[in-house]
C-alpha atoms as one frame of an Amber mdcrd trajectory, in Angstrom:
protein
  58.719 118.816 181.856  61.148 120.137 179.701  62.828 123.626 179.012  64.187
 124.697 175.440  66.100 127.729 175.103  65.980 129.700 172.064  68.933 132.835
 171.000  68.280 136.063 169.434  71.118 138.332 168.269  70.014 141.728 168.617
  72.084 145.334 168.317  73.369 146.325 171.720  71.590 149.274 173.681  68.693
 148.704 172.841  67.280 146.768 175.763  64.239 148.901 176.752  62.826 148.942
 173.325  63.278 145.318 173.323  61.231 145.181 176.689  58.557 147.608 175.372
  57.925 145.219 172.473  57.676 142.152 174.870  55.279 144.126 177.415  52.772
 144.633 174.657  53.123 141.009 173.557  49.418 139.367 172.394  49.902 135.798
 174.234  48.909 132.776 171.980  45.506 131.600 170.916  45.790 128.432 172.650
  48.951 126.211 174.778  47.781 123.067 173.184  50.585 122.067 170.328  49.127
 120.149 167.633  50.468 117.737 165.438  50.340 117.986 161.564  46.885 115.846
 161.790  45.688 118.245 164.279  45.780 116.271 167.365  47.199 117.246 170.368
  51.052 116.552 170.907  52.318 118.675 173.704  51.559 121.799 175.518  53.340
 125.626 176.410  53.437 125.510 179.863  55.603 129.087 179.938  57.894 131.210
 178.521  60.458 133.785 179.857  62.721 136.451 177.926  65.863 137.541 179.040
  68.395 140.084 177.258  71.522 141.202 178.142  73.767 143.433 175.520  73.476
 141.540 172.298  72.183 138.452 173.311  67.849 137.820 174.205  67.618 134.191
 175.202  63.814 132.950 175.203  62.909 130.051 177.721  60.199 127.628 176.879
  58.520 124.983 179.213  56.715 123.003 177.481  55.710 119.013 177.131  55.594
 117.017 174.341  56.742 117.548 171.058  59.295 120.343 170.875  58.844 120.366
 166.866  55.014 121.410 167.091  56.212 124.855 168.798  57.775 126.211 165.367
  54.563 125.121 163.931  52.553 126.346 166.171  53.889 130.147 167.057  53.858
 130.302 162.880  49.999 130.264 163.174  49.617 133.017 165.953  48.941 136.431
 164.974  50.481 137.950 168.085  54.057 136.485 166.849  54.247 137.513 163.822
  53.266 141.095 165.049  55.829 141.218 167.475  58.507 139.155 164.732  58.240
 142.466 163.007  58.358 145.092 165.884  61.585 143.086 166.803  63.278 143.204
 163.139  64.813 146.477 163.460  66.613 145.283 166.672  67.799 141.901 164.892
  71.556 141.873 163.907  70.451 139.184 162.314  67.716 138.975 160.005  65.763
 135.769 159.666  62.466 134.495 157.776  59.658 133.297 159.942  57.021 134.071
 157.894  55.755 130.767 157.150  55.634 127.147 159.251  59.196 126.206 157.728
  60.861 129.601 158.214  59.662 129.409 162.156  60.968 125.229 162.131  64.078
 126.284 160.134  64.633 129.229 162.889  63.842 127.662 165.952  65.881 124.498
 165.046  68.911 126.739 164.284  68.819 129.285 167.148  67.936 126.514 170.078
  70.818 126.543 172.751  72.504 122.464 173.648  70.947 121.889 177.100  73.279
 120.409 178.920  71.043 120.101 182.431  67.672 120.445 183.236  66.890 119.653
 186.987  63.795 119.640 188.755  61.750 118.568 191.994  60.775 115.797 189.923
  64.120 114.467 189.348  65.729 115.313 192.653  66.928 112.665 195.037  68.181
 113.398 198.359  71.947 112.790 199.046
């Protein structure tokens, strides 16, 4: 299953309100990603945060289609509650207000993976 890895750049020092914000996070309606017809394309299988000075990297596991995730965070109340509790932190400002503002974002902001090992792909020496 894969991992995507998304950036935030946020003003330094301000770490524990960051984690305050995430603590209090509403978790999403449903895992199941749907396609633009509604059927199902992929699912959230987890998430982690992780901030350090000016950088907050977000880790998704997920299968499927990594498109649908834009989509589908753009329809969850929780996230847009806690895209605006985050805004004053931003250093920079971004619009995910709508489906094409959380695509646009979350096509911009994911990290190049450049490995992505797992017991499923190990082989023994």
């Amino acid at each position: 299953m894969p991992y995507a890895a998304i950036t935030y750049a946020v003003k330094p020092g301000n770490e524990d309100e960051i984690a305050e914000i995430f603590a209090n996070f509403r978790r999403v309606d449903s895992p199941v990603l749907t396609g633009p017809d509604g059927e199902p394309v992929g699912e959230l299988l987890g998430t982690a945060v992780f901030i350090k000075d000016d950088l907050m990297v977000r880790v998704i596991h997920y299968s499927g289609d990594f498109s649908a995730i834009g989509r589908h965070m753009a329809g969850q109340q929780g996230v847009h509650s806690l895209e605006q509790q985050l805004a004053p932190y931003l250093a920079q400002q971004r619009d995910t207000g709508d489906v094409e503002g959380f695509q646009h974002y979350f096509r911009n902001a994911t990290m190049r993976c450049i490995s992505q090992l797992s017991r499923d792909t190990y082989t023994p020496a």
